[in-house]
DSSP file (Angstrom, degrees, kcal/mol; ACC not computed):
  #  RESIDUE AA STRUCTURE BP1 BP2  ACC     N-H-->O    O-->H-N    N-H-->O    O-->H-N    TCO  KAPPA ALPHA  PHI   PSI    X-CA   Y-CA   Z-CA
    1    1 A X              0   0    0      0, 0.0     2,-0.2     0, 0.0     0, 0.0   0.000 360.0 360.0 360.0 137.0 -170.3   -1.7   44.8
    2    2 A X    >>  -     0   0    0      1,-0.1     4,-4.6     4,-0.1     3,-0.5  -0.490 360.0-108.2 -95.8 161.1 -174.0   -1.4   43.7
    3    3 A X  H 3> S+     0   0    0      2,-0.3     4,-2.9     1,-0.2    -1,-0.1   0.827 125.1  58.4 -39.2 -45.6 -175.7    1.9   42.8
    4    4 A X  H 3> S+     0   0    0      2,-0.2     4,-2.1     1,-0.2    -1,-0.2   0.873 111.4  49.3 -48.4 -60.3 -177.7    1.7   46.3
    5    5 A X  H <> S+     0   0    0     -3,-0.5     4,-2.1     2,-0.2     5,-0.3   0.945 110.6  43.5 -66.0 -57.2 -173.8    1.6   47.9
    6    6 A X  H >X S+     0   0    0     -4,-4.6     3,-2.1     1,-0.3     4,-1.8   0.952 116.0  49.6 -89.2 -48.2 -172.1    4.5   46.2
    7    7 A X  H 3X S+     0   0    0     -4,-2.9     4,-1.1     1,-0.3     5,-0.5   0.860 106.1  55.2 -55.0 -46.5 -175.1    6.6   46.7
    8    8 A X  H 3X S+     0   0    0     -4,-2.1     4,-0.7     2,-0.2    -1,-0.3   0.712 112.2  47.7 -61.3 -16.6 -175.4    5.8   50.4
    9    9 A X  H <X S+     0   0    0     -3,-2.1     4,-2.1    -4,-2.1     5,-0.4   0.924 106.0  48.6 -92.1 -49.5 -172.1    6.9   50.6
   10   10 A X  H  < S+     0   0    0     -4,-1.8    -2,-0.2    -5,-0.3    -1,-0.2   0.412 114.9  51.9 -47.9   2.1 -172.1   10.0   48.9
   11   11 A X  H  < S+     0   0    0     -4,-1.1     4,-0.4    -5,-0.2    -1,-0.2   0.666 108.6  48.6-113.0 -71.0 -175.1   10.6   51.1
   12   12 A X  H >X S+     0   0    0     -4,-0.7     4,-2.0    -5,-0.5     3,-0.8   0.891 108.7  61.4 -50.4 -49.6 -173.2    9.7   54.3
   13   13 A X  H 3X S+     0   0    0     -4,-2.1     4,-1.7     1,-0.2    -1,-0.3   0.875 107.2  39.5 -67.2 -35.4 -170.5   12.0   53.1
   14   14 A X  H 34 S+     0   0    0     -5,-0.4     4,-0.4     2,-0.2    -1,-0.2   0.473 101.2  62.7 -78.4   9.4 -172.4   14.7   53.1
   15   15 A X  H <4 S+     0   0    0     -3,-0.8     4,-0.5    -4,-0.4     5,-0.3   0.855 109.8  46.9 -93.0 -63.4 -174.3   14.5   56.0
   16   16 A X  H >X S+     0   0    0     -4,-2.0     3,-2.4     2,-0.2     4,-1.5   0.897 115.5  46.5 -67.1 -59.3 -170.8   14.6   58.1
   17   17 A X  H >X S+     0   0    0     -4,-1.7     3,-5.0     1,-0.3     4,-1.5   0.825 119.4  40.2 -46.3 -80.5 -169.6   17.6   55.9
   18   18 A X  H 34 S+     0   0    0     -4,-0.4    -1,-0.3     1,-0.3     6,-0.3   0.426 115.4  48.7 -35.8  -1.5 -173.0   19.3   56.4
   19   19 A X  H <4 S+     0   0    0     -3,-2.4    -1,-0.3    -2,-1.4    -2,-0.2   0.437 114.9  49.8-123.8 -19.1 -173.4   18.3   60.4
   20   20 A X  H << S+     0   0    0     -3,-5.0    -2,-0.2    -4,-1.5    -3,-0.1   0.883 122.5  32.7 -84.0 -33.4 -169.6   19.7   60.9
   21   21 A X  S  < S+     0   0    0     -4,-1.5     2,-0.3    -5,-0.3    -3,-0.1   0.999 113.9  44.4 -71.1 -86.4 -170.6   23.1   58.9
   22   22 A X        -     0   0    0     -4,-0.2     2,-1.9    -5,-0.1    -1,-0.1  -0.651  67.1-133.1 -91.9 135.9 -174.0   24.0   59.5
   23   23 A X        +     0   0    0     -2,-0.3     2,-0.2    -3,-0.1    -4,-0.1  -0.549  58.4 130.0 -80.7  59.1 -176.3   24.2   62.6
   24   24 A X        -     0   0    0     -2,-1.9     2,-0.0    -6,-0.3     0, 0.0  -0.829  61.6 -92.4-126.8-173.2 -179.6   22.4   61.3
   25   25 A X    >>  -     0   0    0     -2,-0.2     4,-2.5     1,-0.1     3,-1.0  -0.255  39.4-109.2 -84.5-178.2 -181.9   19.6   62.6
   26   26 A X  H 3> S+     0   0    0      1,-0.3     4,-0.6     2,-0.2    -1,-0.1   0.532 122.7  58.4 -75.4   5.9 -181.1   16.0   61.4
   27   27 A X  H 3> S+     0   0    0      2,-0.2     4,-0.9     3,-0.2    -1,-0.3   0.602 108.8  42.3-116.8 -36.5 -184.2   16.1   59.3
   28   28 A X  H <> S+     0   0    0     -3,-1.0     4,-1.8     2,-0.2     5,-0.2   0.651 121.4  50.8 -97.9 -34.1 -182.8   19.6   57.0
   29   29 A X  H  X S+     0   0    0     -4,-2.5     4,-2.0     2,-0.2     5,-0.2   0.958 104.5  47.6 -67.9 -40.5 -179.5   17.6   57.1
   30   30 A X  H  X S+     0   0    0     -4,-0.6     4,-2.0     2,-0.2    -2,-0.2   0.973 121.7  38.9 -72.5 -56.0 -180.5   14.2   56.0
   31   31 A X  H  X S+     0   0    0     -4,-0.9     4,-2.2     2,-0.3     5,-0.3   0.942 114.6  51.6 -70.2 -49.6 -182.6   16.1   52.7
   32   32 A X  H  X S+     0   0    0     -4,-1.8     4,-1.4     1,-0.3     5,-0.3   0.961 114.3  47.9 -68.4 -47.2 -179.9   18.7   52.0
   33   33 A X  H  X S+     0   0    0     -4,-2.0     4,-1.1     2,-0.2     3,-0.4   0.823 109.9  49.7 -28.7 -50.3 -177.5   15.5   52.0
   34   34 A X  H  X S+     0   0    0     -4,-2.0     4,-5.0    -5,-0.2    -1,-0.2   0.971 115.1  43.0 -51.4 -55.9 -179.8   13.7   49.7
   35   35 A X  H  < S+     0   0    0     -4,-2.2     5,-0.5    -3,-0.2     4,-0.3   0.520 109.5  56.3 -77.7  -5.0 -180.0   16.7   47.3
   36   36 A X  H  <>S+     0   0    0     -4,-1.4     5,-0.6    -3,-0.4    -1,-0.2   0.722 121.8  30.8 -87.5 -36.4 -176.0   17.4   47.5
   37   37 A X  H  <5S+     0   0    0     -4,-1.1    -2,-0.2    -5,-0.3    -3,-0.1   0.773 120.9  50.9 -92.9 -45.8 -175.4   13.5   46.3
   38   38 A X  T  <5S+     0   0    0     -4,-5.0    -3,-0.2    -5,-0.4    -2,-0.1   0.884 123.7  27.0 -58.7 -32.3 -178.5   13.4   44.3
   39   39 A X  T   5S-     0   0    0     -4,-0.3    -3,-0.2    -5,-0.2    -2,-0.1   0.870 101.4-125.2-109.0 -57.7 -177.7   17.1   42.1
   40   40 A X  T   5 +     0   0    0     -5,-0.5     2,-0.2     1,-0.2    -3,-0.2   0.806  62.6 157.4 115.9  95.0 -173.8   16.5   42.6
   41   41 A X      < -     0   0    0     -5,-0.6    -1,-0.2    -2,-0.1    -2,-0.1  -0.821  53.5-116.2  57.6 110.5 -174.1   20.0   44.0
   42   42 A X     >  -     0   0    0     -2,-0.2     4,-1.5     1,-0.1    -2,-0.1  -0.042  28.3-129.8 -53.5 172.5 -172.2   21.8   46.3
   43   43 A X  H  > S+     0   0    0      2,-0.2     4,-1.9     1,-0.2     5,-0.2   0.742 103.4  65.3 -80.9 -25.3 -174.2   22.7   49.6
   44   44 A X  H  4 S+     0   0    0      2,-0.2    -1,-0.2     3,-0.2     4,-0.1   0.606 100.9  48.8 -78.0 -18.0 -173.5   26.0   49.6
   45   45 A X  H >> S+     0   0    0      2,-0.2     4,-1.9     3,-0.1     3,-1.0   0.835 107.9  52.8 -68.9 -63.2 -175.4   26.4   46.5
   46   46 A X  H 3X S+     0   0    0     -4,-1.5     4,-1.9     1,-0.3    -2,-0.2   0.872 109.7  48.3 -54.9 -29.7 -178.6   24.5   47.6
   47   47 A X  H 3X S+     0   0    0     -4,-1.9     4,-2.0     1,-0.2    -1,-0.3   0.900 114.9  47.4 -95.4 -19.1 -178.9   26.5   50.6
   48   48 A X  H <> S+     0   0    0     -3,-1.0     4,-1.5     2,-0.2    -2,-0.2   0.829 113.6  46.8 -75.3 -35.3 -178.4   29.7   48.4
   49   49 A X  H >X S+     0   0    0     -4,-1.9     4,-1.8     2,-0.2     3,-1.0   0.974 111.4  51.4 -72.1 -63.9 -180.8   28.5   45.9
   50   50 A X  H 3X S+     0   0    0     -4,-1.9     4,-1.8     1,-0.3    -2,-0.2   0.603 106.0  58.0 -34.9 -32.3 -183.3   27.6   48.7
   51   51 A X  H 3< S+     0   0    0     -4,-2.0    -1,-0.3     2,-0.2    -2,-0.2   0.869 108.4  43.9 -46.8 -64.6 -182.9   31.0   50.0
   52   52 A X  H <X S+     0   0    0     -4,-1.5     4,-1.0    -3,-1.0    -2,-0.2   0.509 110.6  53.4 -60.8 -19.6 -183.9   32.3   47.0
   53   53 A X  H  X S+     0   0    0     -4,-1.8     4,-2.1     2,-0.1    -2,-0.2   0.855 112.8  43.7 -77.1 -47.6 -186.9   30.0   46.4
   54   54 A X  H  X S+     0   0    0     -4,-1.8     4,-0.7    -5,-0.3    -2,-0.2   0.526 110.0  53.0-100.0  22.8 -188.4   30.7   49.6
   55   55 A X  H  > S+     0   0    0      3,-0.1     4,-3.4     2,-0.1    -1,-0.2   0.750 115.8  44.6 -90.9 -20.3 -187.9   34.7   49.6
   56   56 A X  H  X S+     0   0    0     -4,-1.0     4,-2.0     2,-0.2     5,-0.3   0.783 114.6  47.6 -87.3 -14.7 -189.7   34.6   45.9
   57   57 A X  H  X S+     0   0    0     -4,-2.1     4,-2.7     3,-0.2     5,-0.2   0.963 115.3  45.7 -58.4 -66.1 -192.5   32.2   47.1
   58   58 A X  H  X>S+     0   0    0     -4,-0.7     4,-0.9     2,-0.2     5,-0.8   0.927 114.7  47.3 -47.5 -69.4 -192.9   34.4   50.1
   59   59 A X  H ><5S+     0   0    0     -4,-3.4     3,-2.5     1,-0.2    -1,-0.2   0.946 117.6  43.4 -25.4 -67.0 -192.8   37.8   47.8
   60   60 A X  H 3<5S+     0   0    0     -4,-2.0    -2,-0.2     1,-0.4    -1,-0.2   0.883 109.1  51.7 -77.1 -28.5 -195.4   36.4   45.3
   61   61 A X  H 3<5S-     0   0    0     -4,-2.7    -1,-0.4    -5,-0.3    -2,-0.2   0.459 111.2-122.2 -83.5  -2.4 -197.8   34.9   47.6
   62   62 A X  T XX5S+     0   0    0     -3,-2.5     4,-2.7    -4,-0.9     3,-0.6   0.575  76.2 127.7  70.3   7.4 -197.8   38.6   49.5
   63   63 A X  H 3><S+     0   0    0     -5,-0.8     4,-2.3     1,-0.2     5,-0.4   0.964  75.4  55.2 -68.4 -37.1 -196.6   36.7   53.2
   64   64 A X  H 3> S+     0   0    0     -6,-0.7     4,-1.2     1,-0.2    -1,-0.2   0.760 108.1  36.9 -85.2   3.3 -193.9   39.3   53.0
   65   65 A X  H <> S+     0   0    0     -3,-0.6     4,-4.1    -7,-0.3    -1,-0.2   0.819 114.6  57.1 -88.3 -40.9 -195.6   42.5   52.7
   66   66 A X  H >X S+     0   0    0     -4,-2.7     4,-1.3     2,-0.2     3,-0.6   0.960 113.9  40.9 -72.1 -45.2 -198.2   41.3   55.0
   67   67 A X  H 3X S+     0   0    0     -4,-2.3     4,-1.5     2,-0.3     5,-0.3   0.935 115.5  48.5 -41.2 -62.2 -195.4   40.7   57.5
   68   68 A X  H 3X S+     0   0    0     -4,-1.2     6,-1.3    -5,-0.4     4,-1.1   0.674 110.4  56.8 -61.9 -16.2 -193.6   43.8   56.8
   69   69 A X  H <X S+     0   0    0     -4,-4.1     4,-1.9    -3,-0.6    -2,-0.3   0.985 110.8  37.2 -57.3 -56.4 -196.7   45.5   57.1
   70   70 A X  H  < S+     0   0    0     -4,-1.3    -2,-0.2     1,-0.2    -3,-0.1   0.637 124.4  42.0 -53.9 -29.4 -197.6   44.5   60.3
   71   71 A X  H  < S+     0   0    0     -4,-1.5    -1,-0.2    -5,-0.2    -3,-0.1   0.920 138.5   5.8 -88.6 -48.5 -194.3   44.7   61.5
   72   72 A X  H  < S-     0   0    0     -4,-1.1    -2,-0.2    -5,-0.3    -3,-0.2   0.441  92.4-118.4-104.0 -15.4 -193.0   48.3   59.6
   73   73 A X  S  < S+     0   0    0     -4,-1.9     2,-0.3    -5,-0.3    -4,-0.3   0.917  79.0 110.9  27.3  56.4 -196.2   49.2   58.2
   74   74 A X        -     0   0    0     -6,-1.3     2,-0.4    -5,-0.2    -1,-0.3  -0.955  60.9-129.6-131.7 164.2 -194.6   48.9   54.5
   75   75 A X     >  -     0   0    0     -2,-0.3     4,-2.7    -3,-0.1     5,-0.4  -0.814  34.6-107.0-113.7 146.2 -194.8   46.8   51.6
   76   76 A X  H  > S+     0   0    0     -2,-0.4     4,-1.9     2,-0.2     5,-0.5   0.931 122.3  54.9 -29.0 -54.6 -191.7   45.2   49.8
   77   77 A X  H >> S+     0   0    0      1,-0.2     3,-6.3     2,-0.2     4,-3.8   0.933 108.5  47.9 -46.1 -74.6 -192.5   47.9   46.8
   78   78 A X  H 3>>S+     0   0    0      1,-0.4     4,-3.0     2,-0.3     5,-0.7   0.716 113.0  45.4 -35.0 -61.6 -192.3   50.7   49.3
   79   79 A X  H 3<5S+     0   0    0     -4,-2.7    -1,-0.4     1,-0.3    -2,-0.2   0.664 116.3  46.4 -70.8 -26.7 -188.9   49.4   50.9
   80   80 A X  H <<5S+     0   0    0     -3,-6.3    -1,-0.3    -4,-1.9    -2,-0.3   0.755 117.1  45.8-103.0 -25.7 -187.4   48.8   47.0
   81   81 A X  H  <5S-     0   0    0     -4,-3.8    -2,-0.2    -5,-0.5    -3,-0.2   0.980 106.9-131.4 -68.3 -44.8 -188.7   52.6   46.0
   82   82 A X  T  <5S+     0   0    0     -4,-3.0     2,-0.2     1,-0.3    -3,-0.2   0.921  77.8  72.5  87.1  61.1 -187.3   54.0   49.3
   83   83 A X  S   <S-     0   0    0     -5,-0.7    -1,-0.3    -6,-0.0    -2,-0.2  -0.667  81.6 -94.5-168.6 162.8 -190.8   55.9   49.9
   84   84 A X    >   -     0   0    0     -2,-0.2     3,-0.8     1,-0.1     4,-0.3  -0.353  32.9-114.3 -65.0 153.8 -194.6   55.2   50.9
   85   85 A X  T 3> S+     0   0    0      1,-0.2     4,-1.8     2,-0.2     5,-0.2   0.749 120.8  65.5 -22.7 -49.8 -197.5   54.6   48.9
   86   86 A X  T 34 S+     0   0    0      1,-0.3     5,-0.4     2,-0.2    -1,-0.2   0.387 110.3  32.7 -70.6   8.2 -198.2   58.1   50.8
   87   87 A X  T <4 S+     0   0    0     -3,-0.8    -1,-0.3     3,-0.2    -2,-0.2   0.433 110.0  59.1-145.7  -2.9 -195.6   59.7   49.2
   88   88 A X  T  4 S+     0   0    0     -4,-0.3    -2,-0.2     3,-0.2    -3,-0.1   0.723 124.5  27.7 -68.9 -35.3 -195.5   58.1   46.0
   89   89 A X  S  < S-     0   0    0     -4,-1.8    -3,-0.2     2,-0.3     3,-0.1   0.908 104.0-123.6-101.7 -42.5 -199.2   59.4   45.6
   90   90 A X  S    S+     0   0    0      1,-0.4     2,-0.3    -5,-0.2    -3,-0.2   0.987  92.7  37.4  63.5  75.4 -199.2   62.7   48.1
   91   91 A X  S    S-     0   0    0     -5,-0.4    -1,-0.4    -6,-0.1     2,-0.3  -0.915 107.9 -46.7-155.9-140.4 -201.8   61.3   49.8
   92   92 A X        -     0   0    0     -2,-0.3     2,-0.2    -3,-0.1     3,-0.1  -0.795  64.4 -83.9-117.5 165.5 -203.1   57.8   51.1
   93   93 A X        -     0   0    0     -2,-0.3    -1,-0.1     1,-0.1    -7,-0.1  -0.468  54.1-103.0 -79.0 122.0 -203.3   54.7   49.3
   94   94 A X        -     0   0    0     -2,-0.2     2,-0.2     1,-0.1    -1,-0.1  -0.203  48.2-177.4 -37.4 139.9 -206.6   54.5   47.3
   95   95 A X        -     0   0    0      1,-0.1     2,-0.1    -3,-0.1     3,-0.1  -0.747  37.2 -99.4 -68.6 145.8 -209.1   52.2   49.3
   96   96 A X        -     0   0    0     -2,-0.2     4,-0.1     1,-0.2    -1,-0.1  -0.478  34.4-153.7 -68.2 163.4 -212.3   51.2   48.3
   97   97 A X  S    S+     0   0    0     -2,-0.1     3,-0.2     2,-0.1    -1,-0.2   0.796  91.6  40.9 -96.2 -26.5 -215.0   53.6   50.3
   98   98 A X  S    S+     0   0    0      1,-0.1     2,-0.1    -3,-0.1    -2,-0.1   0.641 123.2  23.3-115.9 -20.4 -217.6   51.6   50.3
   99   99 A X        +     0   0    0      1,-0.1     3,-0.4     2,-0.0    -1,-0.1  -0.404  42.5 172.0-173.2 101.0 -216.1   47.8   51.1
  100  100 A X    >   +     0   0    0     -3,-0.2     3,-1.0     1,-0.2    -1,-0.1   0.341  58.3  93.9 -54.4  -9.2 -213.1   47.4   52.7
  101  101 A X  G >  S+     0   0    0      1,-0.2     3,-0.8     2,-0.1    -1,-0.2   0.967  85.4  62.7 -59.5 -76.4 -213.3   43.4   53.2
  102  102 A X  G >  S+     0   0    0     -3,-0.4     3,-2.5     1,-0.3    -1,-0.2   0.514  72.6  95.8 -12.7 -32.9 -211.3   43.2   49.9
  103  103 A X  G <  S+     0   0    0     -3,-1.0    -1,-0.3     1,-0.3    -2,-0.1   0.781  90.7  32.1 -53.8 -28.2 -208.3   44.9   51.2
  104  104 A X  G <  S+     0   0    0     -3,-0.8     2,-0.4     2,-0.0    -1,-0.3   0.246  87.1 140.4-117.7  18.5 -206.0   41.6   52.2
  105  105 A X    <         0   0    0     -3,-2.5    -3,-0.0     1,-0.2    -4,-0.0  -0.518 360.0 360.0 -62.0 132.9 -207.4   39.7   49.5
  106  106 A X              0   0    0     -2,-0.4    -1,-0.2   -45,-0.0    -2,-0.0   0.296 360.0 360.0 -69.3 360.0 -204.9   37.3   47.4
């Protein structure tokens, strides 16, 4: 059996663990299968690492504050202090006065 062979089976085997397990499309199955045979890695680690890669993308790029603002009107900080900006400060969160365009810049 050539390299090409035992990969395509370890591949094959993991798609059928991973299509009996988990609820994804055949497109998140076929890659998490790739990376389960490729890393030698359980699956239940990659999706736990992946988890954790895309909540700290999302953190550092600000998509979750701007969501949880809009949604809670808090930011991640707020949520991990257990109080507002507004009550961190006893008042409201400095602003510019004179130009506000700035405020959602990244």
């Amino acid at each position: 059996m050539s390299g090409l062979d035992d990969l395509q089976a370890d591949v094959t085997e993991a798609y059928e663990d991973i299509d009996g397990e988990l609820d994804l499309d055949r497109e998140t199955t076929n890659e998490l299968a790739m990376l389960a045979a490729g890393l030698g890695t359980d699956t239940d680690q990659l999706v736990e690492r992946a988890v954790h890669l895309l909540f700290q993308t999302t953190v550092d790029s600000g998509k979750l504050d701007f969501h949880l603002r809009s949604a809670y009107d808090v930011t991640y900080d707020e949520y991990l202090s257990g109080m507002t900006y507004e009550e961190m400060t006893g008042g409201s969160f400095p602003q510019p006065e004179t130009n506000d365009d700035r405020r959602y810049q990244f």
